[in-house]
C-alpha angles and dihedrals in degrees: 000000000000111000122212104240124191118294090039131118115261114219113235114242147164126201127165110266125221083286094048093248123141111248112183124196094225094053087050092051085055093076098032152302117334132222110213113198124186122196145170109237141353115239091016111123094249089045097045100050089043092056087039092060088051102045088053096050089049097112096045088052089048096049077063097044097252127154126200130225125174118190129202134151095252129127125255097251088048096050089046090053090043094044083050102049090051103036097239114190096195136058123285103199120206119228100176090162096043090225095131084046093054093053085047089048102226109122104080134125118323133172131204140158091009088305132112119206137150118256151120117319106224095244134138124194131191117240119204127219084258085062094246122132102261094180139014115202110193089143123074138080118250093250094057110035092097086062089042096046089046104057097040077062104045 
């Protein structure tokens, strides 16, 4: 796994988001900087308090320009039941073939449970208008990354 950091490059994507619309990276650098979050699994507790914090900080994120994307390898039809049921107001983008989370370089090895299994590292990282990584966040709960993502942007 070898993890973008700041200062590096961030690859250009698009992926549907939860309404099977195409969101690409480079059209939401165009009105400011971007938060990409990647993330296991949608409506799983980590996942759902994760998305929560965000959701609740929107419009602070959206006072600095700043657009969400979270990222998971779910399908459409899973991130738009998710995003209902919780009321998201930002894109969940679907990844099924981990491909954007491989340029990243987020899948990778992960154990749990006693189990070792290949998926999606919980990090989020903070895309500039130039389209270069500004912050990598790797070290936060879920509880907290909103705070955490909010004061690295202020």
């Amino acid at each position: 796994m070898n993890t973008l950091k700041a200062g590096d490059k961030a690859p250009l994507f698009t992926l549907q988001n939860q309404f099977n619309e195409a969101i690409s990276l480079q059209d939401c650098l165009d009105k400011g900087p971007v938060l990409v979050y990647f993330y296991p699994k949608a409506s799983t507790p980590g996942c759902t308090v994760q998305a929560q914090g965000l959701r609740d900080i929107k419009q602070q994120l959206d006072n600095l320009n700043i657009t969400i994307l979270g990222i998971s390898p779910d399908p459409v039809a899973k991130l738009q039941k998710f995003s209902d049921k919780q009321a998201l107001n930002f894109h969940l983008l679907s990844d099924e073939d981990h491909a954007v989370a491989d340029a990243f370089g987020v899948w990778g090895e992960k154990k749990f449970m006693g189990k070792i299994y290949d998926g999606i590292h919980r990090l989020s990282f903070i895309v500039g208008t130039e389209g270069k990584v500004t912050q990598f966040i790797n070290k936060f709960k879920t509880k907290d990354h909103h705070q955490v993502v909010l004061e690295l942007c202020k």
